[in-house]
BATIDO-817397 format. One line per field, with one value per residue: residue number from 1; x, y, z of N, C-alpha, C in turn. Coordinates in steps of 0.02 Angstrom, whole numbers, plus 32768, in hexadecimal, padded with zeros to 4 digits. Layout:
REM BATIDO-817397
n = [NUM/...]
n.xx = [X/...]
n.yy = [Y/...]
n.zz = [Z/...]
ca.xx = [X/...]
ca.yy = [Y/...]
ca.zz = [Z/...]
c.xx = [X/...]
c.yy = [Y/...]
c.zz = [Z/...]
This chain:
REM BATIDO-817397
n = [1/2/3/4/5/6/7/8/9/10/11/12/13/14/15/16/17/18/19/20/21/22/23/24/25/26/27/28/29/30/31/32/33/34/35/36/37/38/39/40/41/42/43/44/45/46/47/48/49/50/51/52/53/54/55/56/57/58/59/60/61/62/63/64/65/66/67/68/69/70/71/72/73/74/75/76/77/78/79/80/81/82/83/84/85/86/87/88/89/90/91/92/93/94/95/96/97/98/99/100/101/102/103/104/105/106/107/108/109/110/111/112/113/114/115/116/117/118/119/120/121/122/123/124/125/126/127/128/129/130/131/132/133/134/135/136/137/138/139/140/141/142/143/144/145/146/147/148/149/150/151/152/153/154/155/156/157/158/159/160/161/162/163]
n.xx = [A8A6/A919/A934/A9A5/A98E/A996/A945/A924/A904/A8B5/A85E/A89D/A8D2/A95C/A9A0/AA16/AA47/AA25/A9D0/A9B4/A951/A8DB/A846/A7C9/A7CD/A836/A886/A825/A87E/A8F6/A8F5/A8C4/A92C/A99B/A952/A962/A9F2/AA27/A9DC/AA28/AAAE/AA91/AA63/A9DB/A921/A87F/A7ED/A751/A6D3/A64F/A5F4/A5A1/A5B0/A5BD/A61C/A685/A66D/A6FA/A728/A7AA/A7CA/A800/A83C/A81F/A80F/A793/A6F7/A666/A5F2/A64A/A63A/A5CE/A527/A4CE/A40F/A3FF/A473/A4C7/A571/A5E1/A65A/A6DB/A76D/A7E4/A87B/A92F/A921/A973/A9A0/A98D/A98F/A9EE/A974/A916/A987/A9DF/A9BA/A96E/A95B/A90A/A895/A83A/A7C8/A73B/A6C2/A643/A59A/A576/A581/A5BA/A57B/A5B3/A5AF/A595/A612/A659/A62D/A65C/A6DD/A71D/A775/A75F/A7A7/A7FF/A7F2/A769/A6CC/A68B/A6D0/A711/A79D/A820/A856/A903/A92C/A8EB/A914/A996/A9A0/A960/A9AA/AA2A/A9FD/AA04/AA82/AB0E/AB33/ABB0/AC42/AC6B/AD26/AD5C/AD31/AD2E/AD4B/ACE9/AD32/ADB6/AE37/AE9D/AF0C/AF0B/AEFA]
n.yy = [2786/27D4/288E/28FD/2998/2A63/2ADA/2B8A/2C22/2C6D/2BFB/2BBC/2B17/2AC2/2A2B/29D0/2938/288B/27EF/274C/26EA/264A/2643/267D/2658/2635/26CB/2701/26B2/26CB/2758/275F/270C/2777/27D2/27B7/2794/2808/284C/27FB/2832/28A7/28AF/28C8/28E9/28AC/2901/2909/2945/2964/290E/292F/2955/28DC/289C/281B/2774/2706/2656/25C8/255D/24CD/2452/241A/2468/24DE/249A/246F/2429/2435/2491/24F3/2537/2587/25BD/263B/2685/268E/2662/26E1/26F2/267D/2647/25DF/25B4/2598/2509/2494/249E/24CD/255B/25EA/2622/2690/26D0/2680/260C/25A7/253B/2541/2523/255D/25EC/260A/26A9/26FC/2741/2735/26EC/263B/25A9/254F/24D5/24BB/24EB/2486/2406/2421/242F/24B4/2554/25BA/2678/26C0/2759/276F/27C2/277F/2737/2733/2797/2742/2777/27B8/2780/26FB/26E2/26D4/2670/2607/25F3/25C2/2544/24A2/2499/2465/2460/24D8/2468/2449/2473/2403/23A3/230B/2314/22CC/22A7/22B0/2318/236D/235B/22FF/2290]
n.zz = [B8C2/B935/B96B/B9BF/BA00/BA08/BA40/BA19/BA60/BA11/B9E2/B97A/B94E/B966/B908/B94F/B931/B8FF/B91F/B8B8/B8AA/B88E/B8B4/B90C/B983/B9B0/B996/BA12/BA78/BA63/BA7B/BAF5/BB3F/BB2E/BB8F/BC04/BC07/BC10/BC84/BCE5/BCD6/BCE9/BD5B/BD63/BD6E/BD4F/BD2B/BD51/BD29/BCD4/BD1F/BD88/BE40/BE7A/BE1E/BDDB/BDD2/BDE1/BD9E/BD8F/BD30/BD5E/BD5D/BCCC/BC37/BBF4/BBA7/BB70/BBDE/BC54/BC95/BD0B/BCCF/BCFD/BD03/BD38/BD30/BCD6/BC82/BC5F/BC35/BBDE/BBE2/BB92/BBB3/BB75/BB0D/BB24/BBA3/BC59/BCBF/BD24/BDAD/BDF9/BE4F/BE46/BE9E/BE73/BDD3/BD5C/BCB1/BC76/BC95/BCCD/BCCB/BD39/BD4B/BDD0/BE6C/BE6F/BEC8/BF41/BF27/BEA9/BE71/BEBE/BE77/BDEF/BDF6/BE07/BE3B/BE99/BE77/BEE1/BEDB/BEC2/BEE7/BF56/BFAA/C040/C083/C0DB/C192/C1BE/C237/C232/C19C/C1C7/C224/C1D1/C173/C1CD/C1F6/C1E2/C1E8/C231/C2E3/C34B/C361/C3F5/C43D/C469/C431/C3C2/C32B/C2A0/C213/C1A4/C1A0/C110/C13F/C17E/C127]
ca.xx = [A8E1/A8EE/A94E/A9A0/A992/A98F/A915/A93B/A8D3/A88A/A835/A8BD/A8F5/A99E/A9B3/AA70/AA60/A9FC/A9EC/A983/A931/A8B6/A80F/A7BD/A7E2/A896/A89B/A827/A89D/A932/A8EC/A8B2/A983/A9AD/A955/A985/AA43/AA0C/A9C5/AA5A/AAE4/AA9F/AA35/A979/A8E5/A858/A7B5/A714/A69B/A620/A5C6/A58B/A5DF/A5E2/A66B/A67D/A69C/A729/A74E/A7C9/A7CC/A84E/A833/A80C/A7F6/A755/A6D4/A62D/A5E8/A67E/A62D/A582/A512/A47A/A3DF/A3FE/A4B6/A4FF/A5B8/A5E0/A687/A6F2/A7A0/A81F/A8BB/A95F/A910/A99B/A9CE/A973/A9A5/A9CD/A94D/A907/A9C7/AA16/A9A0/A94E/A971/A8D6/A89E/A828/A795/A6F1/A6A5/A5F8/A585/A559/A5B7/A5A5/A56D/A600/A593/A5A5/A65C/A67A/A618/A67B/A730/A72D/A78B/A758/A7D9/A815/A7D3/A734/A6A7/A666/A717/A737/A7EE/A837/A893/A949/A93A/A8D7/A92E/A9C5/A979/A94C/AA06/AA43/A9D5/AA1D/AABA/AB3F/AB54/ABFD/AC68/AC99/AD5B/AD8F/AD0E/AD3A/AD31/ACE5/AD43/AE02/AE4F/AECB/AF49/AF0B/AEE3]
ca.yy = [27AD/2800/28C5/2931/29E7/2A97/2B0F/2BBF/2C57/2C76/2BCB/2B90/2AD8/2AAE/29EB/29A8/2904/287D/27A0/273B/2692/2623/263F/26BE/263B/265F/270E/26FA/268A/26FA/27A6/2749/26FD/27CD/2806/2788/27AB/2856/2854/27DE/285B/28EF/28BA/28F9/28CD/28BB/292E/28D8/2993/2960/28EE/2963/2952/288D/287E/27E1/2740/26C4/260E/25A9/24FD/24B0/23F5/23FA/248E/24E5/247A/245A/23FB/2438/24DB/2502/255F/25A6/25D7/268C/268C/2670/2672/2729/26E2/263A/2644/25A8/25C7/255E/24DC/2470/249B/24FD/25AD/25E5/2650/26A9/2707/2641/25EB/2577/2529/253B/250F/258F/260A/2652/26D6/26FB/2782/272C/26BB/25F6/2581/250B/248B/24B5/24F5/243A/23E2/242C/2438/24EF/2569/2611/268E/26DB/27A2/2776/27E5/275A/271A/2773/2788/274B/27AD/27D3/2758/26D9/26C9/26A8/2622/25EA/25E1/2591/251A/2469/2496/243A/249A/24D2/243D/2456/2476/23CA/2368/22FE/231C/228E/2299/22C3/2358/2356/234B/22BD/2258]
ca.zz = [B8CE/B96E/B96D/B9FF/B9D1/BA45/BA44/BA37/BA66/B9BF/B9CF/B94A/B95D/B934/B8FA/B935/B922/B906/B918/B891/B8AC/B854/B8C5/B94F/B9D0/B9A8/B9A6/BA61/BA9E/BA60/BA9E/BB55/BB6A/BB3A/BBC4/BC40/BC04/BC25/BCBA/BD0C/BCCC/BD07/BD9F/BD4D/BD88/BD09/BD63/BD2F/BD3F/BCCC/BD49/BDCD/BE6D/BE88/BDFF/BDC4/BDEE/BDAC/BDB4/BD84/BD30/BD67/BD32/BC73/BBFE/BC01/BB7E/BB6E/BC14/BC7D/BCC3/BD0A/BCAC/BD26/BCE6/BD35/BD33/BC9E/BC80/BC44/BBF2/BBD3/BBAE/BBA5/BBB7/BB45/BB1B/BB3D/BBF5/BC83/BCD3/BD73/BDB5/BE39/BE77/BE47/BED2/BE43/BD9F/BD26/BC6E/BC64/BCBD/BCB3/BD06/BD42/BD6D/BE1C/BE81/BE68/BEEE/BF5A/BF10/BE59/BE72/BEC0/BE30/BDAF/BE12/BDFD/BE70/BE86/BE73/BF19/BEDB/BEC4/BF2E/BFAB/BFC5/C084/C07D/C12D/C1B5/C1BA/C259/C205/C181/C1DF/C245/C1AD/C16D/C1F7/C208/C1DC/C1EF/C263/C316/C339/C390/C435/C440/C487/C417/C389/C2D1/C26F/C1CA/C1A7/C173/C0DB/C143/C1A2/C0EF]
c.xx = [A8D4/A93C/A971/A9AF/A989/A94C/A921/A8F2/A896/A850/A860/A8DA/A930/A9BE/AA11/AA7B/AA2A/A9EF/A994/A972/A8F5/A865/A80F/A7B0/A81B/A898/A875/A85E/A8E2/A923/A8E5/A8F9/A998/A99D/A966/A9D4/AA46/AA17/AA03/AA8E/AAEB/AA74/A9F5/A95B/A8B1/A81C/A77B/A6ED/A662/A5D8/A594/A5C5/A5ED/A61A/A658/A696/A6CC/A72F/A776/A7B7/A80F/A857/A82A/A80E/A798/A730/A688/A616/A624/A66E/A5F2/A564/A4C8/A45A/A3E4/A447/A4DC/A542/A5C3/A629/A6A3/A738/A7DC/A858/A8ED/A946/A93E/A9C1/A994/A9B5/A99B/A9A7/A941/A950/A9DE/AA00/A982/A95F/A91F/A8D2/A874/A7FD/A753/A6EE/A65F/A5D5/A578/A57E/A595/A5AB/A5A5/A5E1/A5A9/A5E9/A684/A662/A649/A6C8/A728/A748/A789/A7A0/A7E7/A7F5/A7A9/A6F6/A6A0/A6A2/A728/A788/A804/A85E/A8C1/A955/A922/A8FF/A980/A9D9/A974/A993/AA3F/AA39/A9F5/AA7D/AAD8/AB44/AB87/AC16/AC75/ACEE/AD78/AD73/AD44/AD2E/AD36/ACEF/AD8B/ADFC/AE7D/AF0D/AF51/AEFE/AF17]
c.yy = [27D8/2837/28E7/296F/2A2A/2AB4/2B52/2BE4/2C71/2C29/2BA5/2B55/2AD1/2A63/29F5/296B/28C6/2821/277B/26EB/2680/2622/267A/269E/2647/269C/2713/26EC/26B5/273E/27A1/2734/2754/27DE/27E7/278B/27E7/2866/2836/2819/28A4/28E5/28CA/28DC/28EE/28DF/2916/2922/296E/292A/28FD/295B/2913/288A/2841/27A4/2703/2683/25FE/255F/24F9/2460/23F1/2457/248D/24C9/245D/2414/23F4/247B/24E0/2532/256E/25D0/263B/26A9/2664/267A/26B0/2706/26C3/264F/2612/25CC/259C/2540/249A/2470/24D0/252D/25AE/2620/265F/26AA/26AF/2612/25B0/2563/2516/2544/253F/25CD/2616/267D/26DA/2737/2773/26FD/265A/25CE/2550/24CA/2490/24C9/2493/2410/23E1/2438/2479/2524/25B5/263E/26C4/2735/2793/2796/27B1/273B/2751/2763/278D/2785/27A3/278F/2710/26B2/26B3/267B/25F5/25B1/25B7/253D/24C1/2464/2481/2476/2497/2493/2466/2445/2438/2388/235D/22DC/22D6/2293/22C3/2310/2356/234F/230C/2276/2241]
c.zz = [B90B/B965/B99F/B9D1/BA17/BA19/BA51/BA47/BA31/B9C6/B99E/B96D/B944/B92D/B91F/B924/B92D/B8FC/B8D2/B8B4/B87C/B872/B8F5/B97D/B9D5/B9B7/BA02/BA8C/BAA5/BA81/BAF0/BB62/BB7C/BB6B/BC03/BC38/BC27/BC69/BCE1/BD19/BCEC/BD45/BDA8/BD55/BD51/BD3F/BD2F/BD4C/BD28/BCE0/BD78/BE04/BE8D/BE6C/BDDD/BDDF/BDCA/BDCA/BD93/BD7D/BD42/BD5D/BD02/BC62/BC00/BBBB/BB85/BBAE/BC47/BCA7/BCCF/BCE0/BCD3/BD07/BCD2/BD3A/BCF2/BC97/BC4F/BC11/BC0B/BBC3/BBBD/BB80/BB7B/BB3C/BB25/BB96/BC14/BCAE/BD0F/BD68/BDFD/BE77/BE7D/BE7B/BEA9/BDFF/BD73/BCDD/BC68/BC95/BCA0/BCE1/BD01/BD63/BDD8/BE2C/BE81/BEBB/BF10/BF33/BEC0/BE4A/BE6C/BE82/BDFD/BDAE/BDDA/BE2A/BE68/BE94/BEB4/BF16/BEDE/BEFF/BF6A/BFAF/C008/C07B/C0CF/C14E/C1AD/C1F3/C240/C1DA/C197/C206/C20A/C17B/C186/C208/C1E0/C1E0/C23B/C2B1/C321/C37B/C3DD/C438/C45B/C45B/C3CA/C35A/C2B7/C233/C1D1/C16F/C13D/C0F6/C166/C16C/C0DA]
């Protein structure tokens, strides 16, 4: 069963309401959608402190549901925590840029090699992620896109009024 409740000043809890299921993968799975409802609705960012000042790092499965022989597990990096998502459908994530089934996170950052192994995609906050420039990224934006016609050239495909 998982609870939401306040907290007043006193330290008293006050239950409002509360979901039942049949295991404590259920109630995980139900308390991890809550805060991802959460977090969408109001814009919150979860703050990982108790790491020091790396933080943490996340991936994303995005090909399967996280399961036994689908994630690295390094000797000195172990996965701090696992959590699959629906198990029927994947989530967008990372601000709607990806569609993943679940994550872990890790105290240290994983290797391009063991990322690629395991089609895992680190999550855009993460510390060693440099976040591009303002110019950059709109090079970046641009970048396969069509240049504009020249005013006398012409358009290869009809308009609805030409169909």
């Amino acid at each position: 069963m998982t609870w939401q409740f306040t907290e007043g000043e006193n330290g008293h809890r006050d239950y409002y309401w509360g979901r039942y299921g049949t295991s404590q993968a259920w109630a995980q799975r139900d308390f991890d959608r809550r805060v991802d409802n959460y977090q969408q609705l109001y814009h919150a960012a979860v703050k990982h402190t108790e790491l020091g000042p790396e933080g943490v790092y996340r991936y994303y499965s995005t090909q399967r549901p996280v399961d036994i022989g689908t994630y690295p597990k390094p000797p000195d990096n172990q996965p701090l925590s696992i959590v699959n998502y629906d198990d029927d459908r994947r989530r967008p994530v990372a601000d709607g840029r990806l569609m993943a089934w679940g994550e872990l996170t890790y105290a240290k950052p994983l290797t391009e090699k063991q990322m690629e192994d395991y089609e895992l995609k680190p999550a855009p906050g993460n510390p060693d992620r440099v976040r591009p420039s303002i110019t950059a990224w709109l090079k970046d934006e641009t970048r396969g896109q069509e240049p504009p016609k020249e005013p006398g050239q012409k358009r290869n495909h009809k308009n609805h009024e030409e169909r």
